[in-house]
C-alpha positions in Angstrom: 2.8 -21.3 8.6 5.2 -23.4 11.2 3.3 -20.3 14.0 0.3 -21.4 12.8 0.3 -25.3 13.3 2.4 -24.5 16.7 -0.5 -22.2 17.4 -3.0 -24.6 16.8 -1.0 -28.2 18.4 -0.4 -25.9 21.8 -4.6 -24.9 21.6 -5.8 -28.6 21.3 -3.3 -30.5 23.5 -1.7 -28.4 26.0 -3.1 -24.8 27.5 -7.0 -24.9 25.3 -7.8 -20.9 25.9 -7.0 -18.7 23.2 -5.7 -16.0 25.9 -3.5 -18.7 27.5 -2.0 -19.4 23.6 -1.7 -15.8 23.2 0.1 -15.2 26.6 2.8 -18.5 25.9 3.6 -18.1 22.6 3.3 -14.0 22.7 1.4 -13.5 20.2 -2.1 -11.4 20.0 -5.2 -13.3 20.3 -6.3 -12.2 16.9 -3.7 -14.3 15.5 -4.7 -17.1 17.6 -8.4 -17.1 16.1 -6.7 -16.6 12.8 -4.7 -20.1 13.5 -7.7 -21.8 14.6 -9.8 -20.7 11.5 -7.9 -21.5 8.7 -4.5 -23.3 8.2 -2.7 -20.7 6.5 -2.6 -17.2 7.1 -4.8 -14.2 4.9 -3.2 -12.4 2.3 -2.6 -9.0 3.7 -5.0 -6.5 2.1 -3.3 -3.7 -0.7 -3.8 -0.7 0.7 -4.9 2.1 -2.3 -4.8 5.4 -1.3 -7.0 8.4 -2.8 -4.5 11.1 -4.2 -7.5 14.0 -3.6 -4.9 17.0 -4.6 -4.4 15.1 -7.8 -7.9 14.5 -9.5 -8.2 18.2 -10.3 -5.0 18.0 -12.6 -4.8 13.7 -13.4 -5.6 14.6 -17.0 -3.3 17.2 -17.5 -0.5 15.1 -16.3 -1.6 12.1 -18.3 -1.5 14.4 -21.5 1.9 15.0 -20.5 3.0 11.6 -20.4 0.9 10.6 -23.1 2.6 13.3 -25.2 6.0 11.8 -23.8 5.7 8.6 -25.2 6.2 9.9 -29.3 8.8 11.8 -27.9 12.6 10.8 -28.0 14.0 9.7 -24.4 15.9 12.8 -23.7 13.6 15.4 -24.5 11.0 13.4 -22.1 9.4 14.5 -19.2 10.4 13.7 -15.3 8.6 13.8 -12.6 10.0 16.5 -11.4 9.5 18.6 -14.0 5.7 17.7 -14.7 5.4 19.1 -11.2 7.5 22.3 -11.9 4.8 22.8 -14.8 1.8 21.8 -12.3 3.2 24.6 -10.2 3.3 26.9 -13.0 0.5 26.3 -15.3 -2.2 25.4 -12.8 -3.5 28.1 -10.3 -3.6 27.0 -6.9 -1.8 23.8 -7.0 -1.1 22.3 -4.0 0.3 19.3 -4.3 3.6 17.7 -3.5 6.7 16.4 -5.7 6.4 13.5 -4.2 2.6 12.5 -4.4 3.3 13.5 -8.7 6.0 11.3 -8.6 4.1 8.5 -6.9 1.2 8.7 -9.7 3.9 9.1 -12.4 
């Protein structure tokens, strides 16, 4: 917010190019048009990402949980071991431990 306003005070009363801006304040000139746009910076944008081994066996591990939830808390399922029975129960699995555990 404070780079912004700095951005924008050296732009109108001092250098006036958005390369010389860039070049003082070291910043990229992106940012500079940013500043001069709009007085506060964009949200950054959530990034989703498409879990392609998954959505062959998505169902199969949301019968699992869905399954875990009448269940008592110890006898409930991990992530770890949903992906041991991905391993076991479903022919040519590829996936990793860690992509099961992310959509857990």
């Amino acid at each position: 917010m404070e780079l912004f306003e700095q951005i924008r005070r050296e732009y109108e009363f001092s250098v006036g190019t958005i390369v010389g801006v860039a070049r003082k304040l070291g910043v990229h000139r992106r940012m500079v048009r940013e500043a001069l746009g709009s007085p506060e910076p964009a949200a950054p944008k959530p990034q989703q990402r498409r879990l392609r081994k998954l959505e062959a066996v998505s169902e199969f591990i949301d019968q699992i949980l869905r399954a875990d939830v009448a269940a008592p808390p110890k006898q409930r399922h991990t992530a770890h071991r949903i992906f041991e029975r991905l391993r076991q129960e479903v022919p040519g699995f590829s996936g990793s431990e860690r992509s099961v555990r992310g959509y857990v």
